[in-house]
PyMOL CGO cylinders between C-alpha atoms (Angstrom):
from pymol import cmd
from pymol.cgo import CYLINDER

trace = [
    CYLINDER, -153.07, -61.51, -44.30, -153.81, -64.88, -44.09, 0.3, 1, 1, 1, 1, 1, 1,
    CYLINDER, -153.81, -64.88, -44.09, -152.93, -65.59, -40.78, 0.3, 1, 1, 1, 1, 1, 1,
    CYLINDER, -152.93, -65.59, -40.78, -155.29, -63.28, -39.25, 0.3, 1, 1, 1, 1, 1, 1,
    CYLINDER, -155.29, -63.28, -39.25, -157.96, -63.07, -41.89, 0.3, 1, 1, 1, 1, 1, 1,
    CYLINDER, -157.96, -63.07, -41.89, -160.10, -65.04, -43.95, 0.3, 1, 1, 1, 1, 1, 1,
    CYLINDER, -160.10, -65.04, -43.95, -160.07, -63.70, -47.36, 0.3, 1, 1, 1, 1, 1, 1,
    CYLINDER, -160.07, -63.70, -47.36, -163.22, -64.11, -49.44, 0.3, 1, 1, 1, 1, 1, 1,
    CYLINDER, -163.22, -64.11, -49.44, -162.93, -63.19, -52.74, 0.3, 1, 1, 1, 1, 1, 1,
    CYLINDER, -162.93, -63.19, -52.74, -166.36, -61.68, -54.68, 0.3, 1, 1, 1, 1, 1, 1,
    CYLINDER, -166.36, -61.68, -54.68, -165.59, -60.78, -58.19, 0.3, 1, 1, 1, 1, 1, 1,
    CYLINDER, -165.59, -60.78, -58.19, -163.48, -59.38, -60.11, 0.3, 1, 1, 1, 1, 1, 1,
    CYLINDER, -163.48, -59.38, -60.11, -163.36, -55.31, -61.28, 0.3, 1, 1, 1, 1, 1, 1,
    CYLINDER, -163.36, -55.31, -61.28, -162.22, -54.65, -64.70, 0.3, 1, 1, 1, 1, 1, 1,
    CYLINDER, -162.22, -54.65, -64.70, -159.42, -52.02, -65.27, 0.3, 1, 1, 1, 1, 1, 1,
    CYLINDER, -159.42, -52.02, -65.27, -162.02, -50.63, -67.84, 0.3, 1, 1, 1, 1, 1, 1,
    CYLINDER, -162.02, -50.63, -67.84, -164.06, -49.69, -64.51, 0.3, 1, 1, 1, 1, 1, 1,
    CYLINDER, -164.06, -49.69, -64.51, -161.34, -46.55, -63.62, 0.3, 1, 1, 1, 1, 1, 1,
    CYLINDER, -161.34, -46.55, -63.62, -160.06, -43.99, -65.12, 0.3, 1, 1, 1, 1, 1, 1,
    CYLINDER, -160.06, -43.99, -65.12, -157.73, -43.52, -65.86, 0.3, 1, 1, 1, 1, 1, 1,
    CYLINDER, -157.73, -43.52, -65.86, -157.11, -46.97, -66.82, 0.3, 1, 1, 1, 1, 1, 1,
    CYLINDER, -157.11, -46.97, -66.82, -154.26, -48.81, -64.97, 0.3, 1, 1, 1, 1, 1, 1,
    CYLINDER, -154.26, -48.81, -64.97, -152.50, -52.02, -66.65, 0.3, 1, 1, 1, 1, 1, 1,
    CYLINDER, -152.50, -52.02, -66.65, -154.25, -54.69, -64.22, 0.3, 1, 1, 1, 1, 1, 1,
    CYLINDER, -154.25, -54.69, -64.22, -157.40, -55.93, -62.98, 0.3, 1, 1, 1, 1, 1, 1,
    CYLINDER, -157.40, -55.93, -62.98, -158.68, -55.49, -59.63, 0.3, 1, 1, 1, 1, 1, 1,
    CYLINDER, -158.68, -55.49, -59.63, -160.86, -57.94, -56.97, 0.3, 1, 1, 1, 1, 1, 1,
    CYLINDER, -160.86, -57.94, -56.97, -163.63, -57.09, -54.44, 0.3, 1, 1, 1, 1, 1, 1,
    CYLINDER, -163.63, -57.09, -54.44, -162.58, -58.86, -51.33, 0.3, 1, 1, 1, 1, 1, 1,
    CYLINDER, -162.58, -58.86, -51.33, -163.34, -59.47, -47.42, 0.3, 1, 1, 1, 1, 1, 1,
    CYLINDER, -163.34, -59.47, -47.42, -161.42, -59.77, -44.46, 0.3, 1, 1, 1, 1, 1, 1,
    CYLINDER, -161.42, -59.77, -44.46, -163.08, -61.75, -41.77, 0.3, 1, 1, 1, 1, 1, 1,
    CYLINDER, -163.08, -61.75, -41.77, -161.38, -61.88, -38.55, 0.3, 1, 1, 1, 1, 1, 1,
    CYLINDER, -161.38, -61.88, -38.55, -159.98, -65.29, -37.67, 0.3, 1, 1, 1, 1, 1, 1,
    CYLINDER, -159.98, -65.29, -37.67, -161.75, -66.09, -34.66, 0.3, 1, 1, 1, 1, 1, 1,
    CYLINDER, -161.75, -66.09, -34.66, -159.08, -68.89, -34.11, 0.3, 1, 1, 1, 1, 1, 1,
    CYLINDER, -159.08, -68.89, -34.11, -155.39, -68.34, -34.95, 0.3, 1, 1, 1, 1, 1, 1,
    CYLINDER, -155.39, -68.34, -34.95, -153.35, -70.93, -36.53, 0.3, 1, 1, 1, 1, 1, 1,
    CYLINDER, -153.35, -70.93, -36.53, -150.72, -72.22, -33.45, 0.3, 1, 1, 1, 1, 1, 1,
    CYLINDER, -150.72, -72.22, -33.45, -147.20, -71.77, -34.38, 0.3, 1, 1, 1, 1, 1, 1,
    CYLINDER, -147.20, -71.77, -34.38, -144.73, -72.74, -32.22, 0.3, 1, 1, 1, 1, 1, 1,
    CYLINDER, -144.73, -72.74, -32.22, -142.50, -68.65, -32.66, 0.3, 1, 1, 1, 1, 1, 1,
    CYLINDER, -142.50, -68.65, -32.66, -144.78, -66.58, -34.39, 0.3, 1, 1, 1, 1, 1, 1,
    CYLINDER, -144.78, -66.58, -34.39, -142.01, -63.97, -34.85, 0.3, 1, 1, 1, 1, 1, 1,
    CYLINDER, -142.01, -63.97, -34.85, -140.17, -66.64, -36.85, 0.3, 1, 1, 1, 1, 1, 1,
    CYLINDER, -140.17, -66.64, -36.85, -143.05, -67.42, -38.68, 0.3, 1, 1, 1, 1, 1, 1,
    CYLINDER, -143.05, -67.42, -38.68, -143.28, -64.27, -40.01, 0.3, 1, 1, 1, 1, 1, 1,
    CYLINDER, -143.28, -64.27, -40.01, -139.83, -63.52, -40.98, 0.3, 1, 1, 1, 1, 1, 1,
    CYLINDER, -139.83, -63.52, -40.98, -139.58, -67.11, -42.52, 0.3, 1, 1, 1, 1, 1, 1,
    CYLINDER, -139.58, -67.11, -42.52, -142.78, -65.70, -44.92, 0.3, 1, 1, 1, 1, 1, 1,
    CYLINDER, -142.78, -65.70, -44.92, -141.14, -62.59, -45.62, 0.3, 1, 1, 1, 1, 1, 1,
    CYLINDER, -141.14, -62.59, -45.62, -138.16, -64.65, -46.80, 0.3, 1, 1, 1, 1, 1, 1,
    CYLINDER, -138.16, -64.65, -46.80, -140.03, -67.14, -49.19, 0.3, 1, 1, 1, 1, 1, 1,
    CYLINDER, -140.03, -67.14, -49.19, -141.66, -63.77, -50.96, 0.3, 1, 1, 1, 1, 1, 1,
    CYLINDER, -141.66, -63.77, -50.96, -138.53, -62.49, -50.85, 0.3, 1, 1, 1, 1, 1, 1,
    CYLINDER, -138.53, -62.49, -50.85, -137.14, -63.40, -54.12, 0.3, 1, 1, 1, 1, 1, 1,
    CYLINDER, -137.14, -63.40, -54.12, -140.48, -64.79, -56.65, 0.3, 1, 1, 1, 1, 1, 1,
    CYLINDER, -140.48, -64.79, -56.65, -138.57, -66.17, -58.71, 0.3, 1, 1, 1, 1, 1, 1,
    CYLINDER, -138.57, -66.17, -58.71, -136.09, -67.97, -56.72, 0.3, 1, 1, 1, 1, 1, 1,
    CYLINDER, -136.09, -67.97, -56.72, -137.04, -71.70, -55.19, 0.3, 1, 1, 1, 1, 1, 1,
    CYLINDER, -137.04, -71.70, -55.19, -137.84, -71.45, -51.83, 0.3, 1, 1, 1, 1, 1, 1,
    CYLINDER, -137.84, -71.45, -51.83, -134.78, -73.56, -50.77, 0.3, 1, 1, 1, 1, 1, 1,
    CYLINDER, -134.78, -73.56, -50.77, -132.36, -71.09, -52.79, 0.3, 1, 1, 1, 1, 1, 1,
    CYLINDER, -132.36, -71.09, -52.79, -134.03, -68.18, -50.75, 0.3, 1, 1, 1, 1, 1, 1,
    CYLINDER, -134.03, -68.18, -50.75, -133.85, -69.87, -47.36, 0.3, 1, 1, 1, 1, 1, 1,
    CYLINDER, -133.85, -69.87, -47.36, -130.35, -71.03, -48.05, 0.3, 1, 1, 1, 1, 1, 1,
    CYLINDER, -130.35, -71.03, -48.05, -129.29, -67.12, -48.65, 0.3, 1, 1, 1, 1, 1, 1,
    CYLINDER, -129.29, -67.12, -48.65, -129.93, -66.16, -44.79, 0.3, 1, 1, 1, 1, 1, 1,
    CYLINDER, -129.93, -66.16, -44.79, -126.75, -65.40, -43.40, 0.3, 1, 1, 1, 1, 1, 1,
    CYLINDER, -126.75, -65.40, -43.40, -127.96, -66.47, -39.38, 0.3, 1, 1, 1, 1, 1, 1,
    CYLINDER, -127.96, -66.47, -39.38, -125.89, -69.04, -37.36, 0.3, 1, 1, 1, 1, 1, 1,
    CYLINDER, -125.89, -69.04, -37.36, -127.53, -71.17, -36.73, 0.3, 1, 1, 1, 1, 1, 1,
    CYLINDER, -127.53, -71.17, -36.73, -129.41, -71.83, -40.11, 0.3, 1, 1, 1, 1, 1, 1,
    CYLINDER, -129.41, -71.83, -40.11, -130.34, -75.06, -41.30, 0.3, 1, 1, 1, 1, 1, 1,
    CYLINDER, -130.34, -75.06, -41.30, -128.13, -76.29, -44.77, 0.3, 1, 1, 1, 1, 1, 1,
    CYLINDER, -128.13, -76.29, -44.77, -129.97, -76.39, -48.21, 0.3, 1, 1, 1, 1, 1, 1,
    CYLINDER, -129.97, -76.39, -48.21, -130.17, -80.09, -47.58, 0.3, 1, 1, 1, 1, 1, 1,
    CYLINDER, -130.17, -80.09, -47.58, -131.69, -80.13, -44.21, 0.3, 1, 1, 1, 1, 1, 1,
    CYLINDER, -131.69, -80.13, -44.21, -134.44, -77.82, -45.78, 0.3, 1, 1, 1, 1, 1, 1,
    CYLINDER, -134.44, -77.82, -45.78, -134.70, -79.99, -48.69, 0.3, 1, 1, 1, 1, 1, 1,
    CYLINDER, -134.70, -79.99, -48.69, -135.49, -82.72, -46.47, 0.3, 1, 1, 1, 1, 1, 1,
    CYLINDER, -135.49, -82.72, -46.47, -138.20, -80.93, -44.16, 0.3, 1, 1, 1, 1, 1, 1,
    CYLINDER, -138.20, -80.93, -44.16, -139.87, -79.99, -47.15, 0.3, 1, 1, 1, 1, 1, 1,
    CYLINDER, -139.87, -79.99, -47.15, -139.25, -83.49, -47.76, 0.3, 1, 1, 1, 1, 1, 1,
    CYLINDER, -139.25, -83.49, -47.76, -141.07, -85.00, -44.49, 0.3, 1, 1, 1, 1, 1, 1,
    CYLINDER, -141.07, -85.00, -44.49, -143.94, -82.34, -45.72, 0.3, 1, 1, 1, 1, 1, 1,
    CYLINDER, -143.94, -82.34, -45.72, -144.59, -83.78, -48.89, 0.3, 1, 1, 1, 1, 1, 1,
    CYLINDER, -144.59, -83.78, -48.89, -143.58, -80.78, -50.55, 0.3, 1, 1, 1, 1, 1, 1,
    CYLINDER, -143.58, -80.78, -50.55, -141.43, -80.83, -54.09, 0.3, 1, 1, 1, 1, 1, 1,
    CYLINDER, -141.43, -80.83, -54.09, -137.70, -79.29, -53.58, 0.3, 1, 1, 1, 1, 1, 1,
    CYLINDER, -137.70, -79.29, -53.58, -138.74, -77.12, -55.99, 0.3, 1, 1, 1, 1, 1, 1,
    CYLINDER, -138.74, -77.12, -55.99, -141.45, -75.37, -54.71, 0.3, 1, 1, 1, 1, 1, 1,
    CYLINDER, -141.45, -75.37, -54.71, -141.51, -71.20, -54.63, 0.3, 1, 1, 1, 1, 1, 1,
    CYLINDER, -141.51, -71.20, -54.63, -142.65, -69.96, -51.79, 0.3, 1, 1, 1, 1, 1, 1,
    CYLINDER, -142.65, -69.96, -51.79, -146.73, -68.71, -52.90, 0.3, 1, 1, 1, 1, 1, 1,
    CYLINDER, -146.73, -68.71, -52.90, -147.17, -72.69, -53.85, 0.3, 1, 1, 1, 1, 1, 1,
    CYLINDER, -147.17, -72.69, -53.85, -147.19, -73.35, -49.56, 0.3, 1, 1, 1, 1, 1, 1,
    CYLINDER, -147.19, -73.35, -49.56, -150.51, -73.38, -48.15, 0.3, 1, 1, 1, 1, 1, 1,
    CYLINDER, -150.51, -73.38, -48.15, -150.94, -71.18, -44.44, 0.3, 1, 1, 1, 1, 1, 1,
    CYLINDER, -150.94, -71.18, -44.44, -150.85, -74.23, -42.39, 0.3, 1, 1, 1, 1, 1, 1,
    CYLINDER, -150.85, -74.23, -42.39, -147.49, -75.45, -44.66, 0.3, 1, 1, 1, 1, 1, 1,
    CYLINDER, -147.49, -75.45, -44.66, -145.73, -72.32, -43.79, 0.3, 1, 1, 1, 1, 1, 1,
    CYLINDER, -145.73, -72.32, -43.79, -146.68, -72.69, -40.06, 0.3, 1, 1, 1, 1, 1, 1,
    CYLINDER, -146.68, -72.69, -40.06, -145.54, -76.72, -40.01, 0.3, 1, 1, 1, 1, 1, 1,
    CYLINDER, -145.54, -76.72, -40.01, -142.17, -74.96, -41.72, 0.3, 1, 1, 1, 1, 1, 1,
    CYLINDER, -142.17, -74.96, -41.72, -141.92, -72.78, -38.99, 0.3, 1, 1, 1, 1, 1, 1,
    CYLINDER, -141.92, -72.78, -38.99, -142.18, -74.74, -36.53, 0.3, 1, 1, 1, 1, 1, 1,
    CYLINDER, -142.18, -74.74, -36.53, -139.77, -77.37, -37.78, 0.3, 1, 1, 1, 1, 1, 1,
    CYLINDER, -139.77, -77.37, -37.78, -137.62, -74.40, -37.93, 0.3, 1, 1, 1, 1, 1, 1,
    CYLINDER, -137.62, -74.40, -37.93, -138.23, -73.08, -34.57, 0.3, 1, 1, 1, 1, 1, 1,
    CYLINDER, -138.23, -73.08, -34.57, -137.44, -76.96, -33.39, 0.3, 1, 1, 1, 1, 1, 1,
    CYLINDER, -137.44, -76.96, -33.39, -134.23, -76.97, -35.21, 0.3, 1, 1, 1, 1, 1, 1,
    CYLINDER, -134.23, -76.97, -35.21, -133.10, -73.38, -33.85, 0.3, 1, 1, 1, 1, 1, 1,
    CYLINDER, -133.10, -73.38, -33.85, -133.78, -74.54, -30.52, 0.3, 1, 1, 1, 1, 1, 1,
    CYLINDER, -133.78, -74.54, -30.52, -132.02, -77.58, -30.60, 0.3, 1, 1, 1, 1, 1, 1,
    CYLINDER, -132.02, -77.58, -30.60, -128.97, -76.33, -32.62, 0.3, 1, 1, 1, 1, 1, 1,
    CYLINDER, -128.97, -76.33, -32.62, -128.43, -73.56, -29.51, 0.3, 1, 1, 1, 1, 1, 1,
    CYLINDER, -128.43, -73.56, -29.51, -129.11, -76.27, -26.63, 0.3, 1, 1, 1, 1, 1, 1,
]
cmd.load_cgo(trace, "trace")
């Protein structure tokens, strides 16, 4: 959502405010169009590379990267040291990256996928 929107959150909405009462809270939010999308270098890849961090919650995001079974796919080290070169702790999950972290780990990606096939 992210990528395309800018989320504004307003308050939150008690589960006490429906009925019948469900077991979480809710938000009021906004979408805003971004009038300027972030620049990633396979936006495709991008978006499958998201959908594999959320993939597993619990797993690190290195342990659910390394499970892809796509030649050619970077080795658990080789992520472990772009996440390196990010600043970013090997054991991050995947909701602790920010947008423009997933898009730098894209296109890192996107770099290595292209040069592993050259």
């Amino acid at each position: 959502v992210q990528y395309f929107w800018e989320v504004k959150m307003h308050f939150d909405i008690p589960s006490t405010a429906f009925y019948p009462k469900p077991n979480v809270n809710s938000a009021c939010v906004s979408l805003l169009p971004r009038t300027r999308l972030m620049k990633v270098d396979d936006e495709s890849l991008f978006f499958d590379l998201v959908k594999i961090a959320f993939s597993q919650r619990r797993k690190t995001l290195v342990n659910c990267l390394k499970a892809v079974d796509q030649s050619p796919w970077p080795e658990p080290d080789e992520w472990r040291s772009f996440l390196g070169e990010m600043g970013i702790q090997e054991q991050a999950r995947g909701e602790s990256l920010s947008l423009q972290q997933f898009g730098e780990l894209s296109n890192k990606l996107a770099h290595f996928l292209k040069k592993a096939s050259a």
